[in-house]
py3Dmol code that shows the C-alpha trace and the ligand (Angstrom):
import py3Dmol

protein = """\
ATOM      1  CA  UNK A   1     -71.178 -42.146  37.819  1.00  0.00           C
ATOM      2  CA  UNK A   2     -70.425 -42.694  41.581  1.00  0.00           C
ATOM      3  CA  UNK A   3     -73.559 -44.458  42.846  1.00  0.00           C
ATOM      4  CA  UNK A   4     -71.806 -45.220  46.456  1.00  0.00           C
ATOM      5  CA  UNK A   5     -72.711 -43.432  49.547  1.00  0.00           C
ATOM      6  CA  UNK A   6     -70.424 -42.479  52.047  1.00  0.00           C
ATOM      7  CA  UNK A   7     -71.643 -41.831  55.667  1.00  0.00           C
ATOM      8  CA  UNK A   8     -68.925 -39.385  57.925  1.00  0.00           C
ATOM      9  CA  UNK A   9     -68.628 -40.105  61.439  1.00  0.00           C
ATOM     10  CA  UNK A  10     -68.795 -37.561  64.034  1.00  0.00           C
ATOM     11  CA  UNK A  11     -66.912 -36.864  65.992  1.00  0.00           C
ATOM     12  CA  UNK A  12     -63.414 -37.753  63.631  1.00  0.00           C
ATOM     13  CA  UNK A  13     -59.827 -37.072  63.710  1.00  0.00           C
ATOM     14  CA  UNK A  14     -58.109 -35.526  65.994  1.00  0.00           C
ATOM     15  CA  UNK A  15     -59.460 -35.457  69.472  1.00  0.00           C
ATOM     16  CA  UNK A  16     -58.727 -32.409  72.052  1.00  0.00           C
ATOM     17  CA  UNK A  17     -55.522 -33.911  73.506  1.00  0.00           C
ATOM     18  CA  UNK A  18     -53.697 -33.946  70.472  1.00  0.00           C
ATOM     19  CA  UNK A  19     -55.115 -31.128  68.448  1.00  0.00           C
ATOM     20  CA  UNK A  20     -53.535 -29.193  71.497  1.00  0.00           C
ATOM     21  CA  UNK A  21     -50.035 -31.062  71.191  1.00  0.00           C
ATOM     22  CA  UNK A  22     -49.900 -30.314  67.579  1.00  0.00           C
ATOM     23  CA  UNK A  23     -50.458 -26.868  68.017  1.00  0.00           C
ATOM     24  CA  UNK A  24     -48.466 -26.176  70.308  1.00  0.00           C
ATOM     25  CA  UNK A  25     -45.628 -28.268  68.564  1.00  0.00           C
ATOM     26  CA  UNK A  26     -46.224 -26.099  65.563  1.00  0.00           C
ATOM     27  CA  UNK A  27     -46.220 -23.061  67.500  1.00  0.00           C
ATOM     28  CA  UNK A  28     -42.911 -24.424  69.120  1.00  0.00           C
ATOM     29  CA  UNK A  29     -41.249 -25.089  65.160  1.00  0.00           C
ATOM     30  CA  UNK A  30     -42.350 -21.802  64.284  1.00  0.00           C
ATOM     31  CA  UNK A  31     -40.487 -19.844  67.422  1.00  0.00           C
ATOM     32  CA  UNK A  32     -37.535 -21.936  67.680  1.00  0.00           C
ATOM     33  CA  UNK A  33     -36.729 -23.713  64.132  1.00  0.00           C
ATOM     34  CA  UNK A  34     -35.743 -26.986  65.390  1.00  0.00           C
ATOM     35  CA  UNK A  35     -37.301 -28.489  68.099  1.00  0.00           C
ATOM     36  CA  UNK A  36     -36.812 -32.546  69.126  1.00  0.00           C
ATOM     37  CA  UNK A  37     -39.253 -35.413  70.242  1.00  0.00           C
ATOM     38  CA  UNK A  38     -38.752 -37.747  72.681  1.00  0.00           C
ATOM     39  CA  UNK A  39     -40.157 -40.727  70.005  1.00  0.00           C
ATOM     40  CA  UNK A  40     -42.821 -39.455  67.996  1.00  0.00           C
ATOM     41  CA  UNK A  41     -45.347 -37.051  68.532  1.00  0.00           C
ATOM     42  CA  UNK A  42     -48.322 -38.598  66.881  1.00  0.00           C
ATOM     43  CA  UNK A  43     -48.827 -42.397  66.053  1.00  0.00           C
ATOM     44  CA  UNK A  44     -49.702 -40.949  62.339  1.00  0.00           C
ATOM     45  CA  UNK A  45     -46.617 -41.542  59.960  1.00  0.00           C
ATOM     46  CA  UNK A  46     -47.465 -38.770  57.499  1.00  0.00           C
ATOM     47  CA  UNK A  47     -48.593 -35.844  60.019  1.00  0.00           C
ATOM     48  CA  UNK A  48     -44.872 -36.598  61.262  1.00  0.00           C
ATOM     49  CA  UNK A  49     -43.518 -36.127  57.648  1.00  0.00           C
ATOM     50  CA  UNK A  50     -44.980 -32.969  57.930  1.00  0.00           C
ATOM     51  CA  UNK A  51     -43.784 -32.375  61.377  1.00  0.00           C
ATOM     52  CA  UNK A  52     -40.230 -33.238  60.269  1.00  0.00           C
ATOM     53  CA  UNK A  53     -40.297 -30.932  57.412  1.00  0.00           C
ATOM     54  CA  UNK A  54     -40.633 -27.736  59.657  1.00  0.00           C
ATOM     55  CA  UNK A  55     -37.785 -28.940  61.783  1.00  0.00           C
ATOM     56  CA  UNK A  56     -38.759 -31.588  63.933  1.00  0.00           C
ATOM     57  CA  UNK A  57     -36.294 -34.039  64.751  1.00  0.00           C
ATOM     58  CA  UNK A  58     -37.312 -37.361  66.458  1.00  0.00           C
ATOM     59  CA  UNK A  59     -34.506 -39.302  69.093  1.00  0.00           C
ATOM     60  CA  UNK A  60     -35.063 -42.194  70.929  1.00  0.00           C
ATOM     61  CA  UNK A  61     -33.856 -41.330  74.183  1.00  0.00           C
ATOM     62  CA  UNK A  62     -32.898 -38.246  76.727  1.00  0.00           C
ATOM     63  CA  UNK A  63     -28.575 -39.255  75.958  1.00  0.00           C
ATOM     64  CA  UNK A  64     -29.237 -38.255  72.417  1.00  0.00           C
ATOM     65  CA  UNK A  65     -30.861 -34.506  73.208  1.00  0.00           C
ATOM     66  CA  UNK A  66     -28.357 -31.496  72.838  1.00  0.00           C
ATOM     67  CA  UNK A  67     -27.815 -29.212  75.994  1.00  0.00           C
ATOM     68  CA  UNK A  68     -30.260 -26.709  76.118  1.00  0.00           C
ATOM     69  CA  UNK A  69     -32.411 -27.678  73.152  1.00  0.00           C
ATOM     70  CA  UNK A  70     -36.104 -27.324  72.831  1.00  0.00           C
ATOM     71  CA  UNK A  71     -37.589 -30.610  73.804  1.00  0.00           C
ATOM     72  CA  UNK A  72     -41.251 -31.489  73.327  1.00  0.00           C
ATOM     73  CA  UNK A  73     -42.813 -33.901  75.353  1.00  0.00           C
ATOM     74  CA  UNK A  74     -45.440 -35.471  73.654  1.00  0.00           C
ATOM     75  CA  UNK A  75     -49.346 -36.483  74.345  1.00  0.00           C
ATOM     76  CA  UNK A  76     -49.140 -39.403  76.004  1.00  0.00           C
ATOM     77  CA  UNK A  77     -46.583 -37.996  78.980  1.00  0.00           C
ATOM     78  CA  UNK A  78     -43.392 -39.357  80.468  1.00  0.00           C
ATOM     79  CA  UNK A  79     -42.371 -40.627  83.307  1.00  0.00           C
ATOM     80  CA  UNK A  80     -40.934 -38.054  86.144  1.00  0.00           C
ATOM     81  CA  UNK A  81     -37.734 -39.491  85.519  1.00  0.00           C
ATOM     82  CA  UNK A  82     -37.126 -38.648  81.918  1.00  0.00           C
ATOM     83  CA  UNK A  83     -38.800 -34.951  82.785  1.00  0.00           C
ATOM     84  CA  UNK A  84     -36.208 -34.620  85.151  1.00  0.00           C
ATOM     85  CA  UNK A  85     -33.634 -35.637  82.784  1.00  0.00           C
ATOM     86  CA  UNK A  86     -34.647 -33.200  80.477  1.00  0.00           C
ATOM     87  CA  UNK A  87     -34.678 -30.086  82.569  1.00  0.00           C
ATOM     88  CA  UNK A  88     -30.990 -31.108  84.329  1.00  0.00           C
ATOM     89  CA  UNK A  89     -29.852 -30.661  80.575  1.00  0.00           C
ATOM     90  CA  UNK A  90     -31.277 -27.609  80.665  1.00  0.00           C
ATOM     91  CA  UNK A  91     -33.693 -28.110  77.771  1.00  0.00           C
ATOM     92  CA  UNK A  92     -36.903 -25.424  76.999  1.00  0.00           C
ATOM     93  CA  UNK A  93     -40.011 -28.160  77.918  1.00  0.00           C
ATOM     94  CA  UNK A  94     -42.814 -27.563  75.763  1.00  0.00           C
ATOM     95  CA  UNK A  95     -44.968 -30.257  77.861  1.00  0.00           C
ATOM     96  CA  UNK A  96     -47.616 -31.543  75.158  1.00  0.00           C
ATOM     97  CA  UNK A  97     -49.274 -34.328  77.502  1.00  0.00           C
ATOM     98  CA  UNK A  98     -52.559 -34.363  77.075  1.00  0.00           C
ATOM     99  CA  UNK A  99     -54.845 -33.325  79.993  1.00  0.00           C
ATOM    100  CA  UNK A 100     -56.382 -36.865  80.400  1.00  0.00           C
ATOM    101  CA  UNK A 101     -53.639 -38.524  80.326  1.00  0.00           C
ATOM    102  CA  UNK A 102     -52.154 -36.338  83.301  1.00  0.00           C
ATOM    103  CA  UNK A 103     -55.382 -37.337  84.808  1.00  0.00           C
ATOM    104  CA  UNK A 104     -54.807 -41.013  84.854  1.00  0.00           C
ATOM    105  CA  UNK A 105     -51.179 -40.569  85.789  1.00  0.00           C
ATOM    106  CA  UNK A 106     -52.342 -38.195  88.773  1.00  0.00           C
ATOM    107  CA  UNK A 107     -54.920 -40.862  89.542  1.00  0.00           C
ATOM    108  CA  UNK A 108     -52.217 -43.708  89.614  1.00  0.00           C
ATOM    109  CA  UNK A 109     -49.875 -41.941  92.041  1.00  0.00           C
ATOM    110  CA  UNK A 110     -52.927 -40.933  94.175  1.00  0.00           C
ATOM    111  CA  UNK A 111     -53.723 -44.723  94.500  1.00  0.00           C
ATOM    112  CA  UNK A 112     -50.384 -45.827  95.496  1.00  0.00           C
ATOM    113  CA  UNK A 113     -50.017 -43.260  98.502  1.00  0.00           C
ATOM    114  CA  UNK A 114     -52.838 -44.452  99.674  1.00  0.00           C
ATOM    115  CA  UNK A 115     -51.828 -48.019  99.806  1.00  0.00           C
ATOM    116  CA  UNK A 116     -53.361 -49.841  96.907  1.00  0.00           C
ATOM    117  CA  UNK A 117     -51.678 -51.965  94.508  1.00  0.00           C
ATOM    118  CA  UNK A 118     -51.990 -50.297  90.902  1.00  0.00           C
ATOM    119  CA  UNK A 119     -53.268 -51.960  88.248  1.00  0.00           C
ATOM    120  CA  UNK A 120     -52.977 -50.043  84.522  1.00  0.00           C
ATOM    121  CA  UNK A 121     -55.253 -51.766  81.882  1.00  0.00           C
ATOM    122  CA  UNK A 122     -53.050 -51.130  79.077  1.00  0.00           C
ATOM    123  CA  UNK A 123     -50.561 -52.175  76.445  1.00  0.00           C
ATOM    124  CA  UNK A 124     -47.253 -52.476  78.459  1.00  0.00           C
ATOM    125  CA  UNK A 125     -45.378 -51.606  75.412  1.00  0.00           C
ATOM    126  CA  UNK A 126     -47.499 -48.314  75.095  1.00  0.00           C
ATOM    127  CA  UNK A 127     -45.390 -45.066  75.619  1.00  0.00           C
ATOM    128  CA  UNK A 128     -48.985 -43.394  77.539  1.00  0.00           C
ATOM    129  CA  UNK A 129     -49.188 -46.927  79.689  1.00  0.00           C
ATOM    130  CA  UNK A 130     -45.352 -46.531  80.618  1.00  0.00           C
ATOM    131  CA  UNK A 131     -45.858 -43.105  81.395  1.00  0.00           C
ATOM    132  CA  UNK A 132     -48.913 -44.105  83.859  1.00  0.00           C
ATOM    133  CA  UNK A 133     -47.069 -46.695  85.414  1.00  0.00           C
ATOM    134  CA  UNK A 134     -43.920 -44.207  85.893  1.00  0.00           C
ATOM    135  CA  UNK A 135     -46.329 -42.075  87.981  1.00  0.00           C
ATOM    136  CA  UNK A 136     -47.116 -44.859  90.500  1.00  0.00           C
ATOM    137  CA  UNK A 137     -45.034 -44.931  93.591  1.00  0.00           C
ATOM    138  CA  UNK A 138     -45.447 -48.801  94.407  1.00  0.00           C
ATOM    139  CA  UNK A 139     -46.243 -52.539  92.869  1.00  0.00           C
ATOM    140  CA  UNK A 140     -47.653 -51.537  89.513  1.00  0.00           C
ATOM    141  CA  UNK A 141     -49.472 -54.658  87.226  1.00  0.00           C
ATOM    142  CA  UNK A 142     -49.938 -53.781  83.695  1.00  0.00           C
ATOM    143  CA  UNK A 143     -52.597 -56.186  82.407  1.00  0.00           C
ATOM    144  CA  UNK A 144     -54.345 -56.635  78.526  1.00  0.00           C
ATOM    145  CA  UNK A 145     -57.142 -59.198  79.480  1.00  0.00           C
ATOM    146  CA  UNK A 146     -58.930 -60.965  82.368  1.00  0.00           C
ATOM    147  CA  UNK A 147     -56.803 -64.029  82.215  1.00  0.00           C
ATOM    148  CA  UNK A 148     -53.785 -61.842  82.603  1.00  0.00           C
ATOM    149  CA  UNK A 149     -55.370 -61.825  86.373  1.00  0.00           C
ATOM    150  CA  UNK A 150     -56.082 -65.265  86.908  1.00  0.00           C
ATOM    151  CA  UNK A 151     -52.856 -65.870  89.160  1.00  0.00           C
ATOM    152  CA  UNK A 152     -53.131 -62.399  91.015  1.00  0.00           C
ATOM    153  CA  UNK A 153     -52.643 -63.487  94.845  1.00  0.00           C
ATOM    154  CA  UNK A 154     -55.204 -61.877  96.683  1.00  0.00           C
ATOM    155  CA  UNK A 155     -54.813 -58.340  97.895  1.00  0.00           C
ATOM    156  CA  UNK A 156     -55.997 -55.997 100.555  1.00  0.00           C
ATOM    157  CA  UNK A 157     -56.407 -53.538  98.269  1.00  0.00           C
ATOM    158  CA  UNK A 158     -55.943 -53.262  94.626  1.00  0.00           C
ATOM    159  CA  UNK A 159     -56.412 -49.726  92.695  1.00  0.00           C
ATOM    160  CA  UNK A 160     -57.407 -49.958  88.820  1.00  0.00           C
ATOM    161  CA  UNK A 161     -56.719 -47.203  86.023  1.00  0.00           C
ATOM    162  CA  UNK A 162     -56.680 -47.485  82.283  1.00  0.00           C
ATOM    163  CA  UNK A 163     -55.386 -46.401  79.381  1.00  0.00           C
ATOM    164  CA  UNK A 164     -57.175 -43.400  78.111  1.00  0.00           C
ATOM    165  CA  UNK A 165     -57.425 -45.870  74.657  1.00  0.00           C
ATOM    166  CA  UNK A 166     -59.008 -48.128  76.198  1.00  0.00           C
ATOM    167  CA  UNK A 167     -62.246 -50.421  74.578  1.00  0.00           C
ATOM    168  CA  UNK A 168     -64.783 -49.586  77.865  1.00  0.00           C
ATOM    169  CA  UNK A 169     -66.055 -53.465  77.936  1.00  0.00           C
ATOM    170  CA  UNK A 170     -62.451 -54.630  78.511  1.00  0.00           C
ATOM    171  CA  UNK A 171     -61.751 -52.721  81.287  1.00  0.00           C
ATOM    172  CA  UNK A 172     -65.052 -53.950  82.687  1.00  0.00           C
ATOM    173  CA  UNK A 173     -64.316 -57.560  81.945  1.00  0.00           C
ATOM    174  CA  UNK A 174     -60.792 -57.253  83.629  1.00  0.00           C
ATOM    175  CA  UNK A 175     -62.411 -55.024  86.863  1.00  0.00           C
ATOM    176  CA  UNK A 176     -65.132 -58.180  87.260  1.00  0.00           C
ATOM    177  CA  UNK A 177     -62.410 -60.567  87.050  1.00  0.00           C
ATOM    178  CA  UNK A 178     -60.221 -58.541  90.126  1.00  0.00           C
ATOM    179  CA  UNK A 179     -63.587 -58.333  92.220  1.00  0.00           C
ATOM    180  CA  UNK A 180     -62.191 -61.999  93.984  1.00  0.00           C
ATOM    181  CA  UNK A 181     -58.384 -60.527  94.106  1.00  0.00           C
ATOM    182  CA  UNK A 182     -59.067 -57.876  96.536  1.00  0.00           C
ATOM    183  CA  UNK A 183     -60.702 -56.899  99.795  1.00  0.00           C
ATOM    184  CA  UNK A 184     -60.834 -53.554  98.628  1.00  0.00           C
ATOM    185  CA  UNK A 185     -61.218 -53.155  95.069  1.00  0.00           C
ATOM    186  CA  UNK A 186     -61.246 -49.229  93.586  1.00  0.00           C
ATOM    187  CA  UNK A 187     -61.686 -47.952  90.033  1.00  0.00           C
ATOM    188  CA  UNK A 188     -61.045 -44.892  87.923  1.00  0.00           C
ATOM    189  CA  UNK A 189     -62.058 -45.391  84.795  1.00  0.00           C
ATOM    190  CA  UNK A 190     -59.546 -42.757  82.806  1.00  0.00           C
ATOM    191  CA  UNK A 191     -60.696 -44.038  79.461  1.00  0.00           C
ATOM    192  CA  UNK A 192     -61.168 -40.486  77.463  1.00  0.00           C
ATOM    193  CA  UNK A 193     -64.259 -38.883  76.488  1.00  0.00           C
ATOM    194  CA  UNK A 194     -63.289 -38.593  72.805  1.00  0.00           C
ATOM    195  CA  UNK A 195     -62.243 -42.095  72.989  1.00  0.00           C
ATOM    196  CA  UNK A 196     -65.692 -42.957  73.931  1.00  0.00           C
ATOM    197  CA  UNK A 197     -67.623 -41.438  71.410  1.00  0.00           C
ATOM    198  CA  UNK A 198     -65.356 -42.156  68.503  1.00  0.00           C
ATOM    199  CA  UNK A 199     -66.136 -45.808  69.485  1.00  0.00           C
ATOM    200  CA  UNK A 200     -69.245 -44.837  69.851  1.00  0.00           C
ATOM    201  CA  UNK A 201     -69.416 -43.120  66.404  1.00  0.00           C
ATOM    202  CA  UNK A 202     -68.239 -46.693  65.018  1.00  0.00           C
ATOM    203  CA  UNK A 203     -70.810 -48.453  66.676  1.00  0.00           C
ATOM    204  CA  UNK A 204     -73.394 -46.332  64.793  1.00  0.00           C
ATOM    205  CA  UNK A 205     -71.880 -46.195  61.313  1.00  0.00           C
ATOM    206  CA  UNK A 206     -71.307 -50.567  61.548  1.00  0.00           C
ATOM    207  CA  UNK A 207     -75.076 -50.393  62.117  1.00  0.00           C
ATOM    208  CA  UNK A 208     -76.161 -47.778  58.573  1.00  0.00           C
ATOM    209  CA  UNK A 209     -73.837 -48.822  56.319  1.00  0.00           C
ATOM    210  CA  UNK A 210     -72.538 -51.995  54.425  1.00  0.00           C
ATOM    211  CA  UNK A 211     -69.011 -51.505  55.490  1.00  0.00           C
ATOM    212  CA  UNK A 212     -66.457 -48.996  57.538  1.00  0.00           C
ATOM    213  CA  UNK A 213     -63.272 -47.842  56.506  1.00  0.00           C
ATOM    214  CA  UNK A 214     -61.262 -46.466  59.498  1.00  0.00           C
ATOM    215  CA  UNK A 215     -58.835 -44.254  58.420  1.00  0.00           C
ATOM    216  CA  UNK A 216     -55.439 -44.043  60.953  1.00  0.00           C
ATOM    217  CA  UNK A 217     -51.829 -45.486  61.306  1.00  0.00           C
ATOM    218  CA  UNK A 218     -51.081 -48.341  61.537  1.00  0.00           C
ATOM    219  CA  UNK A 219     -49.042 -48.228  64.839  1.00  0.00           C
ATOM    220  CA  UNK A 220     -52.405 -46.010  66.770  1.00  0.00           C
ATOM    221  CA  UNK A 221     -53.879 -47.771  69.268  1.00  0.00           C
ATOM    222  CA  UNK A 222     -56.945 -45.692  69.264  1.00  0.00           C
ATOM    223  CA  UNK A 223     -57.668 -46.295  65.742  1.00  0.00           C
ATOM    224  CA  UNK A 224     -57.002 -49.991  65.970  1.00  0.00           C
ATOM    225  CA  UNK A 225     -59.612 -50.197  68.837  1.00  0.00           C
ATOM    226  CA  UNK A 226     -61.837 -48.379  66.590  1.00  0.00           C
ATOM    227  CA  UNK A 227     -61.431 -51.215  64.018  1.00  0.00           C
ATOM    228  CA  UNK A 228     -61.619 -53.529  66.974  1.00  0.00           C
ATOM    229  CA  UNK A 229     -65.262 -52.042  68.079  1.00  0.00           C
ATOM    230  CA  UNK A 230     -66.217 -52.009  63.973  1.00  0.00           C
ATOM    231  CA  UNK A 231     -65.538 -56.409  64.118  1.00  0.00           C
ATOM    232  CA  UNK A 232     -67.067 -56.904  67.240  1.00  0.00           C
ATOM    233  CA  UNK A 233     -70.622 -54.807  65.698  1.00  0.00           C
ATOM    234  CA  UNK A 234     -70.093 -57.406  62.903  1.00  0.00           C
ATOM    235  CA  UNK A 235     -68.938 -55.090  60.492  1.00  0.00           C
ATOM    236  CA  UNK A 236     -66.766 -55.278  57.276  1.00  0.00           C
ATOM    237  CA  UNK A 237     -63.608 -52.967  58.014  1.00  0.00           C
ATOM    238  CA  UNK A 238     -60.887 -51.669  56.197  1.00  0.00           C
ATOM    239  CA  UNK A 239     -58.573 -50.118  57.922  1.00  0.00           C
ATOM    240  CA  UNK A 240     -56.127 -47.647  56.133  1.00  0.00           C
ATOM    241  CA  UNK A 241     -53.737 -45.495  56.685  1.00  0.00           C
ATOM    242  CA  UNK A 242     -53.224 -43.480  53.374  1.00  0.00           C
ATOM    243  CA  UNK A 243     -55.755 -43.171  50.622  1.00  0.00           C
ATOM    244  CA  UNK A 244     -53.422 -45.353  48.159  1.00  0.00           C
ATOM    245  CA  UNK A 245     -54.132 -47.974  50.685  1.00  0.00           C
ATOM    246  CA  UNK A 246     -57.783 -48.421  49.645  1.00  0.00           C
ATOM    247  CA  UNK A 247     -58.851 -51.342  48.442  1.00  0.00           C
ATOM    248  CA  UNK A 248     -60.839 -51.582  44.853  1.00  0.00           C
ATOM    249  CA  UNK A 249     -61.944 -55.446  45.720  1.00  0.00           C
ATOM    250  CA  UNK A 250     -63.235 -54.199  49.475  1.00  0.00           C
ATOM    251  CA  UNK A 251     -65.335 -51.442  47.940  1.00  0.00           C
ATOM    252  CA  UNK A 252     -66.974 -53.771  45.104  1.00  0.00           C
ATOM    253  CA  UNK A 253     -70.880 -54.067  45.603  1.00  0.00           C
ATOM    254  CA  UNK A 254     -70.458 -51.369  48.681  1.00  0.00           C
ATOM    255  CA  UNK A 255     -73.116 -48.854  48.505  1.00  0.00           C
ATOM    256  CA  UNK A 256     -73.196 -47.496  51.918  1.00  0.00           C
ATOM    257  CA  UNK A 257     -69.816 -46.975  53.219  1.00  0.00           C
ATOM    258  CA  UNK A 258     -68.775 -45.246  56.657  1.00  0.00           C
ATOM    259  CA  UNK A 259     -65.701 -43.421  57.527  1.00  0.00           C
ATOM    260  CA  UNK A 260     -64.158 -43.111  60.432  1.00  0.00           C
ATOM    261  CA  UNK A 261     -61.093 -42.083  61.853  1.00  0.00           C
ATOM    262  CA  UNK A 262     -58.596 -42.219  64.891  1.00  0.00           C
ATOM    263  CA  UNK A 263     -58.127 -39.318  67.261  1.00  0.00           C
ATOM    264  CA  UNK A 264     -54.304 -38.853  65.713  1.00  0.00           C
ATOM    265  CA  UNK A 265     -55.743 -38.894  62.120  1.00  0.00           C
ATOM    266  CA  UNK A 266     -55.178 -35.200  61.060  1.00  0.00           C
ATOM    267  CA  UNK A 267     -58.066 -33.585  59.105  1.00  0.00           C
ATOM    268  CA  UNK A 268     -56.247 -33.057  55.444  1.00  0.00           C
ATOM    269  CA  UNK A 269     -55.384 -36.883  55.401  1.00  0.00           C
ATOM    270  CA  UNK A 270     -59.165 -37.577  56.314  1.00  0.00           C
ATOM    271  CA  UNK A 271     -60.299 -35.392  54.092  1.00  0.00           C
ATOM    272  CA  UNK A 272     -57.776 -36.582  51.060  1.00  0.00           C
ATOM    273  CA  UNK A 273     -59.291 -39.865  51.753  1.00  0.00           C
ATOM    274  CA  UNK A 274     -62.811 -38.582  50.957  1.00  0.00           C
ATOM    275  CA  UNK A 275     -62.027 -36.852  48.154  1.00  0.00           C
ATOM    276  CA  UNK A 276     -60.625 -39.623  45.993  1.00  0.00           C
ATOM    277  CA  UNK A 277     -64.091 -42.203  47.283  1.00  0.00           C
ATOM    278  CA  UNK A 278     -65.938 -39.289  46.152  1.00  0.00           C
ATOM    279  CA  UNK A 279     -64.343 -38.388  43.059  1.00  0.00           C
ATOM    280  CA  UNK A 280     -64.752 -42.418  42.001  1.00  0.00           C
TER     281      UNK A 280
END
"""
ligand_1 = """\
7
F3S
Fe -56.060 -37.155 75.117
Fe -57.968 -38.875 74.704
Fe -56.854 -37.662 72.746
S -56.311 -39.067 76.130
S -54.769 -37.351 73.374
S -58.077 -36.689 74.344
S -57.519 -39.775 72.716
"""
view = py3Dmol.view(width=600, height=400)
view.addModel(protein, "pdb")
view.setStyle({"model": 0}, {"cartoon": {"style": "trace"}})
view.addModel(ligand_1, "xyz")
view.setStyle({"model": 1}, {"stick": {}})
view.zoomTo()
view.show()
């Protein structure tokens, strides 16, 4: 008999942004058969599987796209110099960046005209973060933490955006830490909604239940902030990307368990994942 109880987090999975991308990918696959990705689409390994199996085909780079092929740009944007590249090979764009994240990049390029010096509060090895930073006209700092500003000379004015992944108390840790760095300091915080209140949704389920198990790839930012946000609410977290990945020892003497899941987590994976913890 399965005496454990499992709590499910809402909101979960897939968030606006890439619910839209995916559609309109599959929507793409269906019209066109073959269809390629500039890297991949979604940081989830096994919605790409499925992805691949209709016809997508992932390249690194803008050399390796055919003339004229159908060329999907995915969630987390470009920069306008790939875009370009893609349309002077006269490629079909289906342009999956999500709204948000043309928000921050329209935000960065806004604060550069007018003469500030951007700062992106990001993962500089992030596709989205690159993408930002592409946007910006000028000097462009990506930073990860407060004492990545400790040597900033000080500024006239200095404009701050952030990933849309971003964990909100960072961004205002690294903001106090630029108040001395600039005369002028301005902020848009372009950390998404549905980031927001999946974090939220993690705070909540650390504080009803014995244990969270965050279900996401392992190469997602958003879900590993989510796991993140679970240890910092003192929570026990597993963090899994596939339900073979659950772990018998983690869920001994569990009777409360939460689930939550990143915003590129795609419902049938989620749901797979329930199935087998309730079928125990
Ligand atoms: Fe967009 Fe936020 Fe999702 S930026 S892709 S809605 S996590």
């Amino acid at each position: 008999m399965n005496l454990m109880k499992l709590i499910i987090g809402k909101p979960l999975g897939f968030c606006f942004g890439v619910k839209r991308a995916i559609d309109e990918l599959e929507r793409a696959l269906d019209r066109y058969g073959e269809v390629y990705a500039l890297g991949s689409p979604i940081h989830n390994e096994e919605e790409v599987k499925r992805l691949i199996s209709m016809g997508l085909k992932l390249i690194e780079g803008v050399e390796e796209l055919p003339e004229n092929a159908v060329v999907f740009i995915r969630a987390h944007g470009t920069t306008p110099e790939t875009f370009d590249m893609v349309c002077k090979k006269g490629c079909i764009v289906i342009d999956g960046t999500c709204p948000s994240v043309k928000n921050a990049q329209e935000k960065a390029r806004l604060l550069s005209k007018e003469g500030y010096n951007v700062v992106v509060v990001g993962d500089p090895n992030h596709p989205e973060v690159r993408s930002i930073k592409g946007h910006a006209l000028g000097e462009v700092s990506v930073v990860t933490s407060p004492e990545d500003v400790e040597g900033f000379p000080v500024k006239d004015k200095i404009g701050v955006v952030s990933q849309t992944t971003q964990e909100e108390g960072m961004l205002l840790s690294i903001v106090s830490a630029l108040v001395p760095k600039a005369r002028e300091l301005r902020v848009y915080n372009t950390i998404c909604k549905a980031t927001l209140h999946r974090q939220e949704t993690v705070r909540k389920l650390a504080s009803e239940t014995e244990g969270v198990i965050v279900i996401g790839g392992h190469n997602s930012t958003n879900t590993a902030k989510l796991v993140e946000v679970a240890k910092k609410a003192g929570c026990d977290v597993l963090w899994i990307a596939k339900p073979d990945e659950i772990d018998e020892d983690w869920l001994k003497n569990k009777s409360i368990i939460g689930i939550a899941a990143g915003a590129s987590t795609p419902d049938w994976l989620i749901n797979d994942v329930i199935n087998l913890l309730s079928c125990r």
